[in-house]
C-alpha positions as CSV (number, residue, x, y, z in Angstrom):
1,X,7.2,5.2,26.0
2,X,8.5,5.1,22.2
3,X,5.8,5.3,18.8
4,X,6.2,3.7,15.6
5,X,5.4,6.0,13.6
6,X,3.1,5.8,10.9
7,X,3.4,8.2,8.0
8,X,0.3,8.2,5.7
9,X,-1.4,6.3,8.9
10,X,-4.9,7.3,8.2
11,X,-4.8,5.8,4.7
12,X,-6.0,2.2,3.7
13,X,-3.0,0.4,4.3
14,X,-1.8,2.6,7.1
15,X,-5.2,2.0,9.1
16,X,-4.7,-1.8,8.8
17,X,-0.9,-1.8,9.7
18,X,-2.5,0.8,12.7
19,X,-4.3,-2.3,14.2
20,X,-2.3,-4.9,13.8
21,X,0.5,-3.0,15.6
22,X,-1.9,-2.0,18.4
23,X,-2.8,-5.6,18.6
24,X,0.7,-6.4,18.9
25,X,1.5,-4.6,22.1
26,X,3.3,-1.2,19.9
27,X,2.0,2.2,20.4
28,X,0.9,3.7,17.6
29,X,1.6,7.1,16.2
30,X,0.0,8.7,13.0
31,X,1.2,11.9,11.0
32,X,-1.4,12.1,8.0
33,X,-2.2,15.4,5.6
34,X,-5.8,13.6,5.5
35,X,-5.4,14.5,1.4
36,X,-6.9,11.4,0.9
37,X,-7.7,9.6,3.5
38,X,-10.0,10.0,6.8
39,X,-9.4,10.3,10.5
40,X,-12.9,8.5,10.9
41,X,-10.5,5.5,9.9
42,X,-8.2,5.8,12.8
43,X,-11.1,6.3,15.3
44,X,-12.7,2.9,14.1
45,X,-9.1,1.8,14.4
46,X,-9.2,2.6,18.0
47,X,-12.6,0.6,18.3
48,X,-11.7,-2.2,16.9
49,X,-8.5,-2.9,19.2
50,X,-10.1,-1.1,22.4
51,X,-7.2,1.1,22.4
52,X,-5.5,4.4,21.6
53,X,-3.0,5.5,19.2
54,X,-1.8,9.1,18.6
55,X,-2.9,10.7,15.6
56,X,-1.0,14.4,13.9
57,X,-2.3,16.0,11.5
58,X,0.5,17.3,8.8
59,X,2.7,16.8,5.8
60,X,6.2,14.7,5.0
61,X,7.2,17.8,2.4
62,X,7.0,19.9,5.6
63,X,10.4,19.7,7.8
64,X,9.5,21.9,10.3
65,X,6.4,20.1,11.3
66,X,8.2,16.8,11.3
67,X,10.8,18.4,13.2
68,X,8.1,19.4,16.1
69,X,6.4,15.8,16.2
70,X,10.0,14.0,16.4
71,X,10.5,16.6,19.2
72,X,7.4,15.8,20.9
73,X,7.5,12.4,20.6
74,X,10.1,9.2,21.4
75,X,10.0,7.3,18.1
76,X,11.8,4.1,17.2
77,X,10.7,3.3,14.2
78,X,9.1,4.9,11.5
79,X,6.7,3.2,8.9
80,X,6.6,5.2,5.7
81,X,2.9,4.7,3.7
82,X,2.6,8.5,3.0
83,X,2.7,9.2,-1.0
84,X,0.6,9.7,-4.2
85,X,-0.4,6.5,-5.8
86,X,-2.5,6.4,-8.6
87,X,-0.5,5.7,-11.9
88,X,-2.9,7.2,-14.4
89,X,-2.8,10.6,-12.4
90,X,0.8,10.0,-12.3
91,X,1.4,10.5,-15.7
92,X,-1.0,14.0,-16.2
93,X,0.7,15.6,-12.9
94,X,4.5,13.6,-12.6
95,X,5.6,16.9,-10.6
96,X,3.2,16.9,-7.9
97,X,4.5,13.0,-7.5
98,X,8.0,14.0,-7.4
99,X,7.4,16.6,-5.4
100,X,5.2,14.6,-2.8
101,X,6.6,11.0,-2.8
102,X,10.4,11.7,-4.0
103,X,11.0,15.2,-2.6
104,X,8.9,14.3,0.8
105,X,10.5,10.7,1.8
106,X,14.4,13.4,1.3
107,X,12.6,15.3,4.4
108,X,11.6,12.7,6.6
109,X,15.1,11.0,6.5
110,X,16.2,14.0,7.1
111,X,14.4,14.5,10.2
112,X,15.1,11.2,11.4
113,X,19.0,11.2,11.1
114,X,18.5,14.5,12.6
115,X,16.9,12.7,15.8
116,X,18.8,9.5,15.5
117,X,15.8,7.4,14.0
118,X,17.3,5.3,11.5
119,X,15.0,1.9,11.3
120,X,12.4,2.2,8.0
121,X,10.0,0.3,6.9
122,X,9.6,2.1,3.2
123,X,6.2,1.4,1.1
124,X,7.8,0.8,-2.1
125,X,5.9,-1.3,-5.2
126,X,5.8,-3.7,-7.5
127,X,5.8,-0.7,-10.5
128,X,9.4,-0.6,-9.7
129,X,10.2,-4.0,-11.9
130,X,8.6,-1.8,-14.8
131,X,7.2,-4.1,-17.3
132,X,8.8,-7.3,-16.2
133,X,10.3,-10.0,-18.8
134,X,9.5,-13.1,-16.4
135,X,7.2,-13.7,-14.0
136,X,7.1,-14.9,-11.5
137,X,9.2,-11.6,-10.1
138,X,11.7,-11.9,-7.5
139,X,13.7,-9.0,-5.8
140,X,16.9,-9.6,-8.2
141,X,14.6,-9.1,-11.1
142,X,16.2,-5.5,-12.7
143,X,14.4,-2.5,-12.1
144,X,12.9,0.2,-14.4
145,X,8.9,2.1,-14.1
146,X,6.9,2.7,-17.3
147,X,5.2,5.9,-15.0
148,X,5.6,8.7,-12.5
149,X,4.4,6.6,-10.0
150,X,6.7,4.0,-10.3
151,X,9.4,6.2,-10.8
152,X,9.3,8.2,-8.0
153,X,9.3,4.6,-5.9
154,X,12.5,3.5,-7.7
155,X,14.3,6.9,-7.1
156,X,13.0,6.6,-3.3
157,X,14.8,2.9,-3.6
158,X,17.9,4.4,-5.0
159,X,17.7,7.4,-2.6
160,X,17.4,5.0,0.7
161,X,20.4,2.7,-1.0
162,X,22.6,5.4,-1.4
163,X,21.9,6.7,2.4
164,X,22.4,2.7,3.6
165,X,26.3,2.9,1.6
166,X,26.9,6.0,3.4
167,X,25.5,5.3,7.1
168,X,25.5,1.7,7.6
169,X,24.3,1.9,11.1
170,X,20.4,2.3,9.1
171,X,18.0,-0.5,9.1
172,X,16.0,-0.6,5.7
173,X,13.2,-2.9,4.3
174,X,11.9,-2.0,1.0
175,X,8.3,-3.5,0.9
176,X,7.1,-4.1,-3.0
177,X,3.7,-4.4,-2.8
178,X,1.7,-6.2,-5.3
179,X,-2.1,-5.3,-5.5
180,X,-3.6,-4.5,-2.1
181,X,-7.4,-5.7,-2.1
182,X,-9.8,-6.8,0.9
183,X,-10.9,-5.0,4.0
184,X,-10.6,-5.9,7.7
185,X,-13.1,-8.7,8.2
186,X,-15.3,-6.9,10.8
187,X,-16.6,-4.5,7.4
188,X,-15.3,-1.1,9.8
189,X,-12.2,0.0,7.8
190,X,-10.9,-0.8,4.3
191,X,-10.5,1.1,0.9
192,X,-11.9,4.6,0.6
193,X,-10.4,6.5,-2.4
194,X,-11.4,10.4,-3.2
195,X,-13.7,10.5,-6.3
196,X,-13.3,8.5,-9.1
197,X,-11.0,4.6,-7.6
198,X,-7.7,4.3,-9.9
199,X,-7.4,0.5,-8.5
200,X,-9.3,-2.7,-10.1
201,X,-11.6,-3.3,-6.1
202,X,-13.2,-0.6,-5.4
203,X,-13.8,0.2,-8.4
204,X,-16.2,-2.9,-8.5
205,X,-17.2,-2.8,-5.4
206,X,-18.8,1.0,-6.1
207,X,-20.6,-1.0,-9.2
208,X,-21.9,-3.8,-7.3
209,X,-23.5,-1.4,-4.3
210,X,-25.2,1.2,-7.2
211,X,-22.5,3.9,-6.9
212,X,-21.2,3.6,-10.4
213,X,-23.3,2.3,-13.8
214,X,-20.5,-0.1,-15.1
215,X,-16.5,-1.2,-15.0
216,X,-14.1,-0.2,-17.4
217,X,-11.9,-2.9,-17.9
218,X,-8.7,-0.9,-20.1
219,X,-7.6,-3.6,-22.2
220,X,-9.2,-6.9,-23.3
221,X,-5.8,-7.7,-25.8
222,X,-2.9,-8.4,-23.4
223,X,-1.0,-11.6,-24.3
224,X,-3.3,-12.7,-21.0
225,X,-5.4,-16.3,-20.8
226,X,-8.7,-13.8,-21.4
227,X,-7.1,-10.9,-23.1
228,X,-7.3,-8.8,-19.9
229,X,-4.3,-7.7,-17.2
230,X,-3.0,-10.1,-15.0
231,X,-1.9,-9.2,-11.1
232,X,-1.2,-10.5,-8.0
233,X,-3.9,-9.5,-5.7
234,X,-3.2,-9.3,-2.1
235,X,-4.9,-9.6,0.9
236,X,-5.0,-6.1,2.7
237,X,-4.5,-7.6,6.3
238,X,-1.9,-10.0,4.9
239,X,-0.3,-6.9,3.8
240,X,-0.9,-5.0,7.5
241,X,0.9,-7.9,9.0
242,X,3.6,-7.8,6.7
243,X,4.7,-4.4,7.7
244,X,4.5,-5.6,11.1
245,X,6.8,-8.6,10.6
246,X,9.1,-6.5,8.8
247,X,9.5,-3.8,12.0
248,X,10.1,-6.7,14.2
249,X,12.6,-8.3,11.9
250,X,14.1,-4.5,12.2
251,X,14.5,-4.6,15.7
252,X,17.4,-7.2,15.1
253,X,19.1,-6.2,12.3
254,X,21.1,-3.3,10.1
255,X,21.3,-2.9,6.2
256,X,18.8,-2.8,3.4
257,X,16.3,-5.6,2.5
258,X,14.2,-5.3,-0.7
259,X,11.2,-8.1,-0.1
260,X,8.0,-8.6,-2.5
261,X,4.6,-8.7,-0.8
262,X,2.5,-10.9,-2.9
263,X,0.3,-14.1,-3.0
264,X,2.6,-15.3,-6.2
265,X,-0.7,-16.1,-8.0
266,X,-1.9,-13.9,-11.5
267,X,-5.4,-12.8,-11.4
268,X,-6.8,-11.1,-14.3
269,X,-9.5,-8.4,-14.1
270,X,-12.0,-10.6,-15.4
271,X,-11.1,-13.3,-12.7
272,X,-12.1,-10.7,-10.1
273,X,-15.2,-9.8,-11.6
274,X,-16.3,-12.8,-11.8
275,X,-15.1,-14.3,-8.3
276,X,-16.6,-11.0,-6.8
277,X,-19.8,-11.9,-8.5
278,X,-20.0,-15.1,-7.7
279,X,-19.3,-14.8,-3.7
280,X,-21.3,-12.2,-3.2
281,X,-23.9,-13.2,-5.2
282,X,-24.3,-9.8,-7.0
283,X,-24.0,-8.0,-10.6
284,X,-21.0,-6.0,-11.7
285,X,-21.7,-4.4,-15.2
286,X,-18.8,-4.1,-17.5
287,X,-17.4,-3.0,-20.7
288,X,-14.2,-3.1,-22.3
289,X,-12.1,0.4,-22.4
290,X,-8.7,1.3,-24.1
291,X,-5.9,0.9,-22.2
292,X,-4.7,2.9,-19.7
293,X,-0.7,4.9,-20.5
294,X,1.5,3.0,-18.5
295,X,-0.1,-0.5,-17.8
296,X,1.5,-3.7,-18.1
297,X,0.0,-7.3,-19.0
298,X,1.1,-9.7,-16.8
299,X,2.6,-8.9,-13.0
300,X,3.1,-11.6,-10.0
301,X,5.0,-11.9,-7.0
302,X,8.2,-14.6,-6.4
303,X,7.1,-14.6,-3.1
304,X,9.8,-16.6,-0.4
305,X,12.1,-13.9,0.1
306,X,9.5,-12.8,2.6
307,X,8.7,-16.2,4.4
308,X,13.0,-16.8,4.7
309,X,13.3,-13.7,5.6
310,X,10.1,-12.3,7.7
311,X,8.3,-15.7,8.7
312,X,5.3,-14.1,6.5
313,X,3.1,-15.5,3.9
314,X,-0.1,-14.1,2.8
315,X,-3.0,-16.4,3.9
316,X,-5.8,-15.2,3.2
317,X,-7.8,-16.1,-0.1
318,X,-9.7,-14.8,-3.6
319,X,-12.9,-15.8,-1.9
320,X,-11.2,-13.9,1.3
321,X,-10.1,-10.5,-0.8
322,X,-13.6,-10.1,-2.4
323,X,-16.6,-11.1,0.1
324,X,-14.1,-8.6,2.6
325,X,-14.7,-5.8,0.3
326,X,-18.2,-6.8,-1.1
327,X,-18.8,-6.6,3.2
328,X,-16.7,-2.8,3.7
329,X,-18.3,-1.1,0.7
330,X,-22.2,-2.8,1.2
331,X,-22.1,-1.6,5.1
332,X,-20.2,1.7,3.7
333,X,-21.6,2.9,1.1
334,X,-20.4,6.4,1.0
335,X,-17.1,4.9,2.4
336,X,-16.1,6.9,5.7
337,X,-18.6,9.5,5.2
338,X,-21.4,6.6,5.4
C-alpha cells in the first residue's frame, strides 16, 4: 500500500485536498508541525469520508524526522502545503519564512530523491507574478514578489526548476493559487487561522458571528472600480480538487508544469462584504485602514492552462464561497476549539 503524502495536511487547504483524495480511492498520509493548524481537522476529515488516513506529527526543516516517515512508509507522491503564509508577517519576520518555506521545501526534496520519490505537487502562489502589469495573469506572465512571502515561493519555483534541468526523470506541478475562500459544504472543516486572520474571509466571517468589532479594509485608493483591492477568490474545494487533478495528471507524466488556480474573475474587498452580507443575511462592520506593505491593486487568474492541461475548472460560485464560510465559522465559532 503506497500514501500520498500530505505536507502541511492538517492545515485549511491540506484538510480539503485530505478528503477529496480519500474520496478518490488514495490513502492518505499527513506530516503536520500543528503550528497552525489542528488535528481536530483531520479527525472530522476522517468523518466526513468514513475513512482513515495516517496522520505524523513533525516538521519539513527537520531531515531526520522525514527521513523516519519516508522509512516507515511507501509513498508515491508527495503534496507539498506545508509553509508560512501570511504576507504582512512576512515582511516583520522574512527569516523565519526563509527559513521555514525556502530552507524546509531543500529538505524534503532531499529526502525524497534520497528514497526515490520524485512526483510533487508544490503549493506555490499567485504573489509570485509580483505586482502584475496585465491582468488577466497567465503562467508566461514574468515573475517578481513585492514580500517575503512571495519571495520565498518564487525561490522554491527556481529551486524545483533547477532540480527538474538536472534530474529530468522528476515530475513537477507548480500550483499558483489565487485566493482560497469557502469551506466544505457540510460546515465541519474550513479556515481556522491562529489569532488575529491575515486573509480578506475569515476575517469577515469572525465579524459577522461577534468575534471581532469591525473589518479593516487597507486601502480604499487602488486604481480599483470602488477604490478597494481586487482578487480572484477561489473556491476552497475547487482548490482541493485541483491538487487532486494535478497528482493524477502526475501519474502520466515527467517535467515541470506551472498552472494558475483561479476563477479568472476580480473581486474587490467591498464586493465580498457585501455579497457575504447579503447571502447570509447578516452585518459586517467596516472601516477603511492604510494599506498594508506589500499589497497590490488588482490580481486575477488567466485560468485555461488548468482546464487543457488538468480537465479542472473551478465551479463553484461568490454566492458558493461566502454562505460556505458564513456556515463553517456560525456552526464554529471558536473554529476547531468550538
Amino acid at each position: 500500500m503506497s500514501y500520498v503524502l500530505l505536507t502541511g495536511g492538517a492545515g485549511y487547504i491540506g484538510s480539503h485536498t485530505a478528503l477529496e483524495l480519500l474520496n478518490a480511492g488514495y490513502q492518505v498520509l499527513s506530516f503536520d508541525n500543528f503550528s497552525n493548524s489542528s488535528d481536530e481537522a483531520l479527525n472530522r476529515v476522517q468523518q466526513l469520508t468514513g475513512k482513515q488516513l495516517t496522520s505524523v506529527n513533525g516538521d519539513i526543516r527537520d531531515e531526520a524526522a522525514l527521513r523516519q516517515l519516508f522509512s516507515s512508509y511507501s509513498i508515491s507522491a508527495v503534496v507539498h502545503f506545508a509553509g508560512l503564509k501570511a504576507v504582512g508577517e512576512s515582511t516583520q519576520i522574512p527569516l523565519h519564512y526563509y527559513d521555514n518555506n525556502v530552507a524546509g521545501t531543500v529538505t524534503l526534496c532531499r529526502v525524497m530523491r534520497e528514497f526515490g520519490v520524485k512526483k510533487l505537487v508544490f503549493s506555490s502562489s499567485a504573489t509570485v507574478y509580483g505586482d502584475a502589469k496585465q491582468v488577466p495573469i497567465a503562467e508566461t506572465a514574468p515573475r517578481s514578489a513585492t514580500n517575503p512571502y512571495g519571495q520565498s515561493k518564487l525561490m522554491i519555483e527556481h529551486i524545483l526548476e533547477d532540480l527538474l534541468h538536472a534530474e529530468p526523470d522528476w515530475g513537477i506541478t507548480l500550483l499558483r493559487y489565487f485566493n482560497p475562500v469557502g469551506a466544505h459544504d457540510s460546515g465541519q472543516i474550513g479556515e481556522d487561522p491562529n489569532g488575529i486572520p491575515n486573509n480578506l474571509m475569515p476575517f469577515i466571517s469572525q465579524v459577522a458571528v461577534g468575534k471581532r468589532d469591525k473589518l479593516s479594509v487597507f486601502g480604499n485608493d487602488y486604481p480599483t472600480h470602488d477604490g478597494t483591492g481586487v482578487r480572484d477568490y477561489i473556491h476552497v474545494v475547487d482548490l482541493a480538487r485541483g491538487h487532486l487533478k494535478a497528482l493524477q495528471y502526475l501519474e502520466n507524466h515527467n517535467g515541470i508544469e506551472a498552472i494558475n488556480l483561479g476563477t479568472g474573475i476580480g473581486y474587490s474587498v467591498l464586493d465580498m462584504v457585501k455579497a457575504f452580507s447579503s447571502v447570509n443575511a447578516v452585518a459586517v462592520p467596516y472601516q477603511i485602514a492604510p494599506r498594508r506593505p506589500g499589497d497590490i491593486a488588482t490580481c486575477y487568474a488567466q485560468p485555461t492552462k488548468a482546464k487543457a492541461l488538468l480537465g479542472w475548472q473551478a465551479e463553484k460560485t461568490l454566492d458558493d464561497m461566502v454562505r460556505d464560510s458564513w456556515r463553517w465559522q456560525s456552526a464554529n465559532p471558536n473554529g476547531y476549539k468550538s
